[in-house]
DOMI-298551 format. One record per residue (C-alpha): residue in three letters; y negated, x, z. Coordinates in steps of 0.05 Angstrom, whole numbers, plus 5000, padded with zeros to 4 digits. Each point is the difference from the previous one (the first is absolute). Layout:
ALAYXZ;...
END
This chain:
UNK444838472719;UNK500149374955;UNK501650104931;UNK493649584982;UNK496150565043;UNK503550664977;UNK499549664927;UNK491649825001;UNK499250715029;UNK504450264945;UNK494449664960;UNK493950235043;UNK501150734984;UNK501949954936;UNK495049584977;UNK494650235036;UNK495950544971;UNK500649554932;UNK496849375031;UNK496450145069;UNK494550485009;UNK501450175077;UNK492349775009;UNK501149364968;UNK503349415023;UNK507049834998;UNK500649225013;UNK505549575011;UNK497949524944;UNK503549385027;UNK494650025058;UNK493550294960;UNK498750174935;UNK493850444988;UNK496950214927;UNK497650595027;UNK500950435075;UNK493150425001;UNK501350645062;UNK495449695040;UNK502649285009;UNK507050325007;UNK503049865069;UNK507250285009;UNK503949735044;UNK506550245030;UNK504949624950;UNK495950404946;UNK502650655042;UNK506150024945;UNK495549984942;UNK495650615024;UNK505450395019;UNK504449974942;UNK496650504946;UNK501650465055;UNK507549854997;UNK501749924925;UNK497850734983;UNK507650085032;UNK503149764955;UNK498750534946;UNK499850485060;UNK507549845013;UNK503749824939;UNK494950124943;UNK502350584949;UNK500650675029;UNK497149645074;UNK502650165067;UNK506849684978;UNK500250534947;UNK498650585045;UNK503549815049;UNK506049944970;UNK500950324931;UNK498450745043;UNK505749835043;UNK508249995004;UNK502049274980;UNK495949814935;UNK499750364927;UNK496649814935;UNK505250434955;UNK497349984921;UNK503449324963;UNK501449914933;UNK492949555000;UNK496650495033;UNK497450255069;UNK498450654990;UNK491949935003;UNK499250614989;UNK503550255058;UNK496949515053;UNK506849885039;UNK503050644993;UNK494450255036;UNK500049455048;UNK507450195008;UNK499250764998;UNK494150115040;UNK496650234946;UNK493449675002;UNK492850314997;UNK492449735007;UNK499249784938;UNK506149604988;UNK499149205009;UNK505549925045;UNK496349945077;UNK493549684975;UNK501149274995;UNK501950085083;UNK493350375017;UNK495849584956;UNK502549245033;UNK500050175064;UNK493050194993;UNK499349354969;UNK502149705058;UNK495350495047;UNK494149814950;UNK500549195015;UNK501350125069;UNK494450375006;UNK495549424955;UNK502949535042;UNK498850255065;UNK492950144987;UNK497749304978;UNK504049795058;UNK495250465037;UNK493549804971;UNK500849395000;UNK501149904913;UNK506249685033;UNK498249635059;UNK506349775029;UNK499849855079;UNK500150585047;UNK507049945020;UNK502649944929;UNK495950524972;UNK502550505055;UNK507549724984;UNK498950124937;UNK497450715001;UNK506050245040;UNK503949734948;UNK496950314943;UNK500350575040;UNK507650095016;UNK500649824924;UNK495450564981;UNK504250375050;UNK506549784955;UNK496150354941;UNK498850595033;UNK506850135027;UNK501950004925;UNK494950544986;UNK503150375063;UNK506549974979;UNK499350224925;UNK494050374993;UNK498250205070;UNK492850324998;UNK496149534975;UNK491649645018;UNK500349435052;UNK494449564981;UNK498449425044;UNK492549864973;UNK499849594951;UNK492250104991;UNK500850815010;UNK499650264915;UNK500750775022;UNK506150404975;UNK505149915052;UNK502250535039;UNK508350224996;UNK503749955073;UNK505550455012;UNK507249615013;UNK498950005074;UNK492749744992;UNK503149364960;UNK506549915053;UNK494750035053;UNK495649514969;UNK505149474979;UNK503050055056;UNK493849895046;UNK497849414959;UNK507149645009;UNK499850085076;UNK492649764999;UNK502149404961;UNK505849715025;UNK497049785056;UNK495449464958;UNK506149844945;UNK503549345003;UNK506949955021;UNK501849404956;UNK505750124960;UNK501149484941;UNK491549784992;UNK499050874993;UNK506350054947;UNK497550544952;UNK494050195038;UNK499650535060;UNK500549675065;UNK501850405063;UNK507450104985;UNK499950254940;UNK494750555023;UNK503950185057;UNK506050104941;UNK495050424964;UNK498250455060;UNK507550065023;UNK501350374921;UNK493950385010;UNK503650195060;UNK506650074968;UNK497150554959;UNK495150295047;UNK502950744993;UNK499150054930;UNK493849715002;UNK496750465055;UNK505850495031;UNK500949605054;UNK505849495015;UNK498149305033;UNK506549565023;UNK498149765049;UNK494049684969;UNK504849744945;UNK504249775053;UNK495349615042;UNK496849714930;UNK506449644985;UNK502449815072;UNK493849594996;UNK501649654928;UNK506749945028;UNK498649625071;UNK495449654966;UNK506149584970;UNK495849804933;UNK504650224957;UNK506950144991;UNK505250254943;UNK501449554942;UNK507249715006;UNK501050164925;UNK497150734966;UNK498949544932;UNK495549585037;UNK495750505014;UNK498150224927;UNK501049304975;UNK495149694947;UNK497949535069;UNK500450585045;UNK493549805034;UNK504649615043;UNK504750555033;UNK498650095071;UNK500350674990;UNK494650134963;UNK494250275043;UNK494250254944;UNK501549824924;UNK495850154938;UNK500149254962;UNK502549974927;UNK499649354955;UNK502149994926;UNK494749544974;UNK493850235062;UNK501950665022;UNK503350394953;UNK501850815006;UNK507449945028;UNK503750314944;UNK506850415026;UNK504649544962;UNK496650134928;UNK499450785011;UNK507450015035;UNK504149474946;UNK502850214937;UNK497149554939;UNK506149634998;UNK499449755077;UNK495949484963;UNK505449584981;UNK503650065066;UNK494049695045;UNK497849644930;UNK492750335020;UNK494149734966;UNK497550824993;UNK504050554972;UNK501450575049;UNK498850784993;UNK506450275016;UNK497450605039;UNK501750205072;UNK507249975041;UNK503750265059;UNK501350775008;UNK507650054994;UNK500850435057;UNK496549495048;UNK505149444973;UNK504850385028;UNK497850125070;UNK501649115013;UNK505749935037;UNK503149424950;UNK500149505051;UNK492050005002;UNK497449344976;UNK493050434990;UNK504050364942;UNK500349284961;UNK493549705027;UNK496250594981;UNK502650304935;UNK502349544933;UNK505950364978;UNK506349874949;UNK500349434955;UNK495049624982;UNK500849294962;UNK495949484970;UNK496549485025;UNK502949404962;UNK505450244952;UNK503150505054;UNK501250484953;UNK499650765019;UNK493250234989;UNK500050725039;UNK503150345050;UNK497150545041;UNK503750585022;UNK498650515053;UNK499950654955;UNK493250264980;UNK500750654957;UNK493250255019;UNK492349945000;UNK498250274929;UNK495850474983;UNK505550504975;UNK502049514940;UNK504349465057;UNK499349304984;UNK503649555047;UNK503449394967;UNK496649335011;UNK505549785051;UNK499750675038;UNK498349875073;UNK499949365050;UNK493649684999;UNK495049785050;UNK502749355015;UNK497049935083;UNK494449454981;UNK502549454968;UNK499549874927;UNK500349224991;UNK501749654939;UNK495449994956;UNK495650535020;UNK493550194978;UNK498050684992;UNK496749945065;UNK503949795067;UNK498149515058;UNK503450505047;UNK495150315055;UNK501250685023;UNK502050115070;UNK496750565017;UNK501049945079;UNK506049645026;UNK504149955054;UNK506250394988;UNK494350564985;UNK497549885080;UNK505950135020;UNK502450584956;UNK492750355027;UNK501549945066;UNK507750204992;UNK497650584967;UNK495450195053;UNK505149925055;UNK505150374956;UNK494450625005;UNK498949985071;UNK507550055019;UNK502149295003;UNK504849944945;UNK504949525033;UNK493749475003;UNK498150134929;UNK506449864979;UNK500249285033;UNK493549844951;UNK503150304942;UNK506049605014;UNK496649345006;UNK497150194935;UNK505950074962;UNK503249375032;UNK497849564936;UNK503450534953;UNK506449975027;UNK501849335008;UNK506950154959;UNK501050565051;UNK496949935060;UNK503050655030;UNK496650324951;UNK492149755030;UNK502150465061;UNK496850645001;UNK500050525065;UNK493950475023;UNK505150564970;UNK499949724930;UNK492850024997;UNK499850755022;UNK504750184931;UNK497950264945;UNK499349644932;UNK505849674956;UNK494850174937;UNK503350474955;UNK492450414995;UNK501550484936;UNK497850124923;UNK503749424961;UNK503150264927;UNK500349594944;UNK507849865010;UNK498049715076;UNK502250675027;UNK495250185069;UNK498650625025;UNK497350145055;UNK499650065077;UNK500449225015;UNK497449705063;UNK504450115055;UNK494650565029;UNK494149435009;UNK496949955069;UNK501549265017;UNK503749914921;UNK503449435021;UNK494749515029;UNK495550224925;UNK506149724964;UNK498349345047;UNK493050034974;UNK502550054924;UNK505649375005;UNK494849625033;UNK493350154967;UNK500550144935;UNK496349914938;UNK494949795053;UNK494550634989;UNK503250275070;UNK504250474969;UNK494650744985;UNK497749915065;UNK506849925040;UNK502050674961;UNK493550285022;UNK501449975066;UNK506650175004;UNK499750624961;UNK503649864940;UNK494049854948;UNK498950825010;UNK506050285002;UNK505649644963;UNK502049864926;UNK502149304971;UNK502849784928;UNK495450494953;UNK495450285058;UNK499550555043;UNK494350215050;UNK493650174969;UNK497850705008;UNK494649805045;UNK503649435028;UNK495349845057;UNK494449974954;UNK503849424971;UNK500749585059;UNK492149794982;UNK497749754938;UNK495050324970;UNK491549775004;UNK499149654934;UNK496950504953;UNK494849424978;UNK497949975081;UNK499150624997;UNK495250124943;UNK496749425022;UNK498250215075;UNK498750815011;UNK501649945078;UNK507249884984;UNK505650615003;UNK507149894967;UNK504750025044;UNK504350585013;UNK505450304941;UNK497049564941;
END
């Protein structure tokens, strides 16, 4: 896409809700300037498609990266990222150590902001789709049905969210029903999301650069390949060879391809990469909420990108995943900011971050400002704000073919996986190029992850991860994915969330209870159909 385009619908959804009612007009004032847009003398047309659609899209953005949103969960309950108590704070009152610990109950903050902006984005889907309907819209009969299957696969996106975290939670698709919703069962929601993907698709566009940020038919077929991906812990019951057909199809379809940098890819222009197949748009002056860099920089990091914002100094890199990169692994430096750190004009030393984290807190710890590398994957440019123009990629093509190599790695076909896992690591190994090479008996190892308690001296004990099912092709999915909300669910499937310990955790007691967040305790008082969901 143009950067004029991805830039004015950078502005569309953030602007918005602020500026355009979605039954008023939205004109192009160069052409036609009106005082006033009354419903009835509205007539949409199909270049206003962007404008109706967008309230739909922003409620992503806090979704994704807004404090304690799917980013968050995603992430801080997992193996590669820790908010350890600092010297100017981070404790609140226990929030990350129970994000770290699995620790969390009902009435604890932590899972809400996920549940209630993605049924933000269900709720204007819904509004949308029923003016399209009865005619409070009245767009042409092919672009109203275009546009219904869109809002649909997006409401879909929201869902899968729900499915994910939460798991038994209402499906509303009635925007005029104002009964208490009924709760669906895990299976129920799979079933349904999955259904209304398949019954979409068919009706989505396949344009690639005029659909950037929006849900066109690749990027649903990405979202029901993960369904896929993750369809036995979801329902019991495995589904490869759906996953695999999903991305042979995104693959033949020769839309896309790998980014020849990594950078490129979480750039503050990313919206070009060709890899890129669905992104959630970020803008530091129209569409703000991308905030990694002032929760992951240390107060001082200030001076070193001569930022216009002063940063938080919170989260960084679980020591023990450092060490799993094989030092050759331009991911290592792409992804994590580590070691000295120097000003932006005089060059003087201003920090420098060191592996070593002495622990989470709680028990009287405080880790040093300069403990742990930081979050360093989307770039900070000079003379950041406190919000970045970075988009998140949440579906891209290295991820299409990581799905289906881990499908074909499940059903026997290791030496194939490892030909997509190889062309994966190609761009990470330029120094080494030997090194890109891996064989279908790599990817059936266990993990290099030293899994075990971590002392305060650094000291780890515990049973590592050389006894994980397929260890060695989850190790893939950390060097390549992370810090990119992938990580809790990878885990999930492969085990590891229940069962193994990491820096200052160990398995809950009810560890499978954990692998769902909680129903907010607010939902629940609010609507007496809803149960909590099992172990809270």
């Amino acid at each position: 896409m143009s950067k004029f385009n991805t830039i004015q619908y950078k502005k569309w959804i953030g602007m918005l809700l602020s500026c355009c009612l979605l039954c008023q007009g939205c004109t192009d004032l160069s052409e036609e300037v009106f005082s006033e847009v009354l419903e009835k003398d509205y007539r949409p047309a199909e270049r206003d498609l962007p404008y109706i659609l967008a309230p739909v899209y922003a409620s992503f953005r806090s979704l994704m990266f807004g404090w304690q949103g799917y980013f968050d969960l995603q992430e801080e309950s997992a193996d590669h990222i820790i908010t350890p108590v600092r010297p100017n704070g981070w404790d609140d009152a226990g929030t990350y150590r129970r994000m770290h610990q699995h620790t969390w109950n009902a009435v604890q903050w932590q899972p809400y902001n996920t549940w209630q902006q993605a049924y933000a984005s269900i709720t204007k889907a819904n509004l949308v789709i029923m003016q399209i309907e009865d005619g409070s819209l009245p767009l042409p009969a092919d672009v109203g049905n275009a546009a219904i299957a869109e809002l649909r696969a997006a409401r879909a996106l929201a869902y899968y969210l729900l499915l994910d975290n939460h798991g038994n939670v209402p499906i509303v698709t009635d925007y005029r029903d104002v009964s208490l919703p009924d709760q669906k069962n895990r299976k129920q929601l799979y079933e349904f999301v999955v259904n209304e993907l398949q019954e979409v698709i068919p009706m989505l566009s396949e344009d690639v650069e005029p659909m950037y940020g929006r849900m066109n038919v690749w990027a649903a077929r990405a979202l029901l390949a993960k369904i896929f991906l993750n369809a036995e812990v979801y329902i019991g019951t495995p589904a490869w060879e759906n996953v695999i057909e999903q991305t042979d199809i995104i693959i033949n379809a020769n839309k896309y391809r790998l980014d020849t940098d990594y950078k490129n890819v979480f750039s503050s222009t990313n919206h070009g990469s060709p890899e890129i197949i669905f992104a959630v748009p970020y803008d530091e002056v129209y569409g703000h909420g991308s905030q990694i860099h002032m929760k992951t920089l240390d107060p001082l990091s200030r001076l070193v990108y001569n930022m216009a914002a002063g940063p938080w100094g919170g989260n960084c890199a679980v020591p023990q995943f450092i060490d799993t990169y094989d030092a050759d692994d331009q991911r290592l430096y792409d992804s994590w900011i580590q070691g000295p750190q120097y000003h932006a004009t005089t060059g003087e030393l201003v920090i420098n971050y060191v592996k070593s984290v002495p622990g989470i807190g709680g028990d009287g710890t405080v880790a040093p400002s300069n403990a742990g590398y930081r979050i360093g994957k989307y770039e900070i440019k000079k003379g950041a704000t406190n919000n970045l123009d970075n988009d998140y990629p949440m579906f891209r093509y290295a991820d299409i073919l990581m799905m289906k190599a881990e499908a074909l790695l499940r059903t026997g076909k290791e030496n194939a996986a490892a030909e997509l896992v190889s062309a994966v690591r190609e761009r990470a190994f330029r120094s080494n190029p030997e090194k890109a090479v891996v064989t279908g008996a790599d990817l059936l190892k266990g993990s290099v992850y030293n899994y075990g308690w971590q002392d305060k001296d650094g000291t780890v004990s515990g049973t590592g991860g050389g006894d994980i099912r397929y260890g060695r092709f989850l190790d893939e999915l950390g060097w390549e994915f992370t810090a990119e909300a992938h990580r809790r669910q990878d885990i999930i499937r492969f085990g590891v969330f229940q069962t193994k310990s990491w820096f200052n955790h160990n398995p809950h007691p009810n560890a499978i209870s954990r692998t769902l967040f909680p129903i907010p305790n607010d939902e629940l008082n609010k609507n007496p159909k809803l149960t909590q969901n099992p172990g809270y």
